[in-house]
C-alpha positions, 0 to 999 in steps of 0.5 A: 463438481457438477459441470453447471457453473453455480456462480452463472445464471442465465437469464435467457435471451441471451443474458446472464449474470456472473458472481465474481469478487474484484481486484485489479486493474484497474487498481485497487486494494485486495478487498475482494468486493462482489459483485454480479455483472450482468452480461449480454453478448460478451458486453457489459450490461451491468455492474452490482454488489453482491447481498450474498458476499459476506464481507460486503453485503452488496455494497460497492465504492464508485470505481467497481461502479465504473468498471464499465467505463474503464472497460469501454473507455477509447483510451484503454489499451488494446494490443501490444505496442513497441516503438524505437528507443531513440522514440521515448517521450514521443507518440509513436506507437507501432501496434504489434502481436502478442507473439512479436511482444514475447519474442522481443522480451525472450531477445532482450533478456537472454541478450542481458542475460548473457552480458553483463548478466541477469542481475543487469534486470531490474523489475518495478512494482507499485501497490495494492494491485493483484500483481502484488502477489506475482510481481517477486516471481517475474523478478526472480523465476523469470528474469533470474534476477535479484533485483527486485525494486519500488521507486516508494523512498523508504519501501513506504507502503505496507512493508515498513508495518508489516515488518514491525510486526514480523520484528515484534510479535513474529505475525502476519498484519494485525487487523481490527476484529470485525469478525470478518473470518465468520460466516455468520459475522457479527452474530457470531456467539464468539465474536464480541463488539470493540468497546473503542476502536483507535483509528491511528492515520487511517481513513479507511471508509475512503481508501478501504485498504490493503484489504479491509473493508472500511464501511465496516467500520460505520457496521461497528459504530452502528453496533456502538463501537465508539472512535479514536480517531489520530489524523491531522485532519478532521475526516468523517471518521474523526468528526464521528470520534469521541477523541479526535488526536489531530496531531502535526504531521510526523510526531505521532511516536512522540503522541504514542509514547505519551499514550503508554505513559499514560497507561502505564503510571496510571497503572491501566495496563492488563497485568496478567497479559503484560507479566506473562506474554510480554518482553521488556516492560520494565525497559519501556515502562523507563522509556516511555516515563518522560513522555508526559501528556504535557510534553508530547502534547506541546510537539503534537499540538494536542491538549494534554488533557485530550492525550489522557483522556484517548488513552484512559478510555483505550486502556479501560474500555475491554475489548477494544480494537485499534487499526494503524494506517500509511501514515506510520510508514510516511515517515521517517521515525515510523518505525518506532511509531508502528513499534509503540503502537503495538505496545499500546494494544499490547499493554492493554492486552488487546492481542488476538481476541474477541473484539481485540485485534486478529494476528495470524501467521502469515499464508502458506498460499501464494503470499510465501511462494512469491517471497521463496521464488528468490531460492531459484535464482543462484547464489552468485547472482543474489550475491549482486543484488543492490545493496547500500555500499556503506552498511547503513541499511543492514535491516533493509538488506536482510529483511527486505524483499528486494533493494531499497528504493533509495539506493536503487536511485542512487546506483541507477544515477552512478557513472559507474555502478558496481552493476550495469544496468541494462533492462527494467520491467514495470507491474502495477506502477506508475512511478514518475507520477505516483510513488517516486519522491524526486520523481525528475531524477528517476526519469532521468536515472531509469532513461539511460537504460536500453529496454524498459518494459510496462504492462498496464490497462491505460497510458501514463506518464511514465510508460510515456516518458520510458518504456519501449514496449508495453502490453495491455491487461485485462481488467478484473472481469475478463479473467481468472484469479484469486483475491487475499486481503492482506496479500496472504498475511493475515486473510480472512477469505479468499475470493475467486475471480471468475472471467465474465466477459471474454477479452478482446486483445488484452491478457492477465498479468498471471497469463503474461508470467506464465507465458514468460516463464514458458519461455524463460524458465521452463523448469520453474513454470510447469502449469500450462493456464491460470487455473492449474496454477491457483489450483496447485498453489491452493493445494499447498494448502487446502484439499481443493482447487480453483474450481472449487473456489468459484463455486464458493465465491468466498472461502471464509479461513477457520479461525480462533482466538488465542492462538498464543496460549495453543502454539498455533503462532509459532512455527514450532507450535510452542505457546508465545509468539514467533519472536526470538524471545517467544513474547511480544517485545517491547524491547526488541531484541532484533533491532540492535542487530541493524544498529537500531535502537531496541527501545522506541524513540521520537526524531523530528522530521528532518523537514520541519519548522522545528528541526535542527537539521535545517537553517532558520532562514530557510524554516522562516521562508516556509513556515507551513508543514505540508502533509500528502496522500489524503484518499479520495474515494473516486481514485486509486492512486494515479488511477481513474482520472480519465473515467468520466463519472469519477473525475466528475466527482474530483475534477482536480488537484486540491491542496486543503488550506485553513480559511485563516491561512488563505486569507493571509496569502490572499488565496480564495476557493478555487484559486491555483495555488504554488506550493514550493520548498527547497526541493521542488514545486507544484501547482494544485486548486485551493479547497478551504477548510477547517478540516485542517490546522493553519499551520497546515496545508494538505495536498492531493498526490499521484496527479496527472492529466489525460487530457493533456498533450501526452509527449515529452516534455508534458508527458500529460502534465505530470510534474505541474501537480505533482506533489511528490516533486517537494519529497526528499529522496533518501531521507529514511530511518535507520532500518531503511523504512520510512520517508517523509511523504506527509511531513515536509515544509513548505511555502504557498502562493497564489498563481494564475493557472496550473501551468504558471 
């Protein structure tokens, strides 16, 4: 390789510019977006999209625009810092070295590590960040631990469809085929242009998730893809669609079952894929009998004649393509709404090609090595991992990465847990403010331990309320790394992220892992820099390095369709799927092991104005059904809300509310409004809109104010707006996957200001 460095170009004087692709932090999904930063004097001069990157062409969202403000922003963190204990809630940082942070982690940890033992360390990851790709490692390689959590009630983020699609047709994420593994995109002679494309609770042009690029969705729209679009609010997409499914919040296993009915009486399903890549039609084809239009349509609040109308033109139009989105993981039942969303794209044989739907056996870089790091720990301290003491999760428990969040609550708040707790480290989380439900109880349970630990660019609420030691990461563009959509299960490139500014006092979270490893498990952690590190993992792989991966920029994976019919599925490279029965199931044959059902079925959420869970008087006092976690483009989660240019364009909390139902409560534009149900309350800004039904009310989640006084009790107002204070703790489905956040009941007012 020439020692010139083919992703620099000096601009003389002293300037330069840097291709380079992003992750995080600050936050973001693996989409790897390029971006050339303009760089004079180790500043930032300018940040621009890529034309060359061949997924997004040169075009940026408003963070990778803001990335110079995150960068220079007075608040980011800039050295290590530790305070006492007793100090917790208070404002009373002592500014350290990077050396004095190391040493009092290596203290604390073989302290616990000697009595009561490594299992007493729990580490706490969030979402979508690059430390999603390493987080296992520091639980396991570093910590010796077994006791890898989330505070997310139900693992409800990527994990729930992930698994089902593990379950189902033993692949890694199936992803609409918007010919993004070739180079040459959509004038591929391989690739075919979706006919529909079923959008199933998804926006994407907004939240660009867990790696796919959204505007790529407007490219297939421009090229004449045509919209379904399942959402229970009327977002672009969906008012670009030509079904739009605006279903109540929580039913969409009843509105898929009805989908199949359809395509299976009408006889639309693809014969040929069904009878010879498909287990346990039959069954399901009894299952989804009673689903009719008529009766799903009546829980949904859809039109019968609207369901049949989306599933004909689905089921008729080859190929078309479909996208499954959060939603399916918020709630309780999404197990079996992701198990009969894949059966629709199954029945119609959609599977693995042109124009259908991309599967692939999940990486062998670095998505495998992190999950395996779990060997390195001894079996008597997996043996103690946290588990539900009943059995009731037993699907959790085996296909988990680590602990249920429910439970891990619920062993945290015992007097006398079967392990004592001593220590928690946090990575690319923000738990009180963004992912726990009943967020009161997790500050209080995660207060009784004695060494809590963040890493993180910004101060937040919970490393405010918790944490006795926090070290400061450098952003995406100070260091070294690698972007894989899909984190490794179904990436369609690999993108390297070259430093383009040198960084003052901050470090990577790889830099960070490798450091403790060093010092921890020296025998686990033999690369001595970031780039020996991705490089060795890149050999498990390819027959090049981290450098290699610079020069390129982007590394597009070789691909083909079918790979069912050649065995490339299947570990032992039989024909079929990687599935006990070799098909795609319908029918699971896994699910009864965990005391699942093998057929799909439709619960009622467990919060809603038609449950038999709850009493009438209390459904009468809260008639609304409450759906969260809408995306906003400006922010990432509970990220970005002390970025000038980003909190311009969302300035508050907004709760959507038809015109309707703000005139019955009295409510105008711009009003703060009470939102409350038997769990909690918040407060958030009214937005009206007929974006949504009036039976219906959407709220903004992951809030909190950085400009307000951050010391305990206030902790920057994170509890006043925060809707995940009216979420159910332990409200899950059998298998553990899946909690109500978008589908609860709730009640609404007029107040006279966030703090009221």
């Amino acid at each position: 390789m020439s020692e010139e460095k083919s992703w620099v170009t000096d601009l003389g004087d002293g300037t330069h510019q840097v291709r380079t692709c992003v992750w995080s932090p600050p936050g973001d999904h693996p989409v790897g977006c390029g971006i050339i930063v303009t760089v004079k004097d180790n500043k930032i001069v300018k940040v621009e999209g890529d034309p060359t990157h061949p997924i997004t062409h040169g075009r940026l969202c408003p963070r990778c625009i803001a990335l110079d403000e995150v960068e220079y922003h007075e608040d980011r963190i800039m050295h290590p810092m530790k305070r006492a204990r007793e100090d917790r809630g208070k404002d009373k940082w002592e500014q350290i070295t990077w050396d004095e942070a190391f040493d009092l982690i290596e203290s604390k940890t073989r302290e616990f590590w000697a009595n009561p033992g490594p299992e007493s360390i729990l580490t706490f990851t969030g979402t979508g960040r690059e430390i999603t790709m390493y987080s296992a490692a520091y639980c396991h390689a570093i910590f010796n631990s077994p006791n890898y959590c989330m505070t997310l009630s139900g693992g409800s983020c990527y994990g729930p469809r992930c698994t089902i699609a593990n379950f189902q047709l033993g692949a890694g994420y199936p992803e609409l085929d918007y010919a993004a593994y070739f180079p040459d995109r959509y004038d591929d002679p391989r690739w075919e242009c979706p006919k529909y494309i079923l959008v199933w609770g998804k926006n994407p042009i907004y939240s660009s998730p867990d790696g796919f690029f959204g505007h790529a969705l407007v490219d297939l729209m421009k090229l004449g893809s045509k919209l379904i679009v399942v959402d229970p609010q009327v977002t672009w997409i969906a008012a670009h669609a030509e079904y739009h499914l605006q279903l109540r919040p929580g039913t969409d296993t009843a509105l898929a079952l009805a989908m199949c009915n359809v395509i299976i009486s009408e006889d639309l399903y693809n014969h040929e894929f069904v009878e010879k890549w498909v287990y346990g039609f039959n069954e399901f084809a009894e299952c989804a009998a009673e689903w009719t239009p008529e009766k799903a349509g009546e829980i949904c609040w859809i039109p019968a004649e609207t369901i049949q109308g989306a599933a004909r033109a689905f089921a008729t139009n080859y190929p078309s393509s479909a996208l499954w989105g959060l939603s399916i993981d918020t709630m309780t039942n999404g197990v079996q709404a992701g198990h009969t969303f894949l059966a629709i794209c199954a029945l119609c044989g959609y599977m693995d090609i042109p124009g259908g739907i991309t599967l692939a056996r999940p990486s062998s870089f670095t998505g495998k090595w992190r999950y395996e790091t779990v060997n390195s720990v001894p079996d008597e301290i997996r043996a103690k991992r946290i588990k539900d003491l009943d059995g009731k999760y037993k699907c959790w428990d085996a296909a988990g990465p680590g602990p249920l969040p429910d439970v891990t609550l619920d062993w945290l708040e015992m007097e006398n847990p079967p392990t004592q707790f001593k220590m928690s480290y946090w990575f690319g989380t923000n738990p009180l403010t963004c992912m726990a439900a009943s967020p009161k109880r997790w500050e209080k349970a995660l207060n009784k331990l004695e060494f809590n630990v963040s890493q993180d660019i910004f101060m937040n609420p919970s490393i405010m309320a918790l944490c006795d030691l926090v070290l400061p990461l450098s952003t995406s563009v100070e260091h070294e790394g690698i972007v894989m959509p899909h984190f490794g299960r179904n990436t369609h490139f690999l993108g390297a992220m070259s430093k383009a500014i040198e960084p003052l006092d901050s470090k990577s979270d790889v830099e960070i892992m490798l450091e403790l490893g060093h010092r921890l498990r020296p025998e686990l952690w033999p690369w001595q820099t970031p780039a020996e590190f991705f490089t060795d993992q890149l050999h498990t792989a390819y027959d090049w390095g981290f450098e290699d991966l610079q020069e390129m920029v982007v590394y597009q994976q070789p691909f083909e369709y079918r790979k069912y019919e050649t065995g490339k599925l299947r570990a032992d490279g039989n024909p079929g799927f990687d599935t006990p029965t070799g098909l795609i199931e319908l029918k699971s044959s896994i699910y009864p092991v965990f005391g699942e059902k093998a057929l799909p079925y439709f619960e009622e959420p467990h919060f809603s104005p038609y449950s038999d869970k709850i009493d009438q008087e209390v459904k009468d006092e809260y008639p609304l059904v409450l759906t969260t976690g809408g995306r906003n483009i400006a922010m990432f989660h509970s990220e970005h809300r002390q970025v000038p240019s980003l909190r311009a364009i969302n300035p508050w909390p907004l709760v959507t509310i038809h015109p309707d139902t703000a005139l019955k409560y009295g409510i105008e534009e711009g009003d703060w409004v009470a939102l409350e149900n038997p769990i909690g309350r918040c407060v958030q800004k009214a937005h009206l809109s007929p974006t949504v039904d009036q039976r219906v009310v959407h709220a903004q989640h992951a809030w909190w104010f950085p400009e307000q006084d951050g010391e305990s009790p206030n902790l920057f107002g994170t509890y006043k707006a925060n809707v995940n204070n009216l979420i159910p703790h332990e409200v899950v489905g059998v298998t553990g996957y899946g909690a109500p956040y978008k589908n609860v009941i709730c009640k609404i007012s007029k107040v006279d200001d966030l703090d009221s």
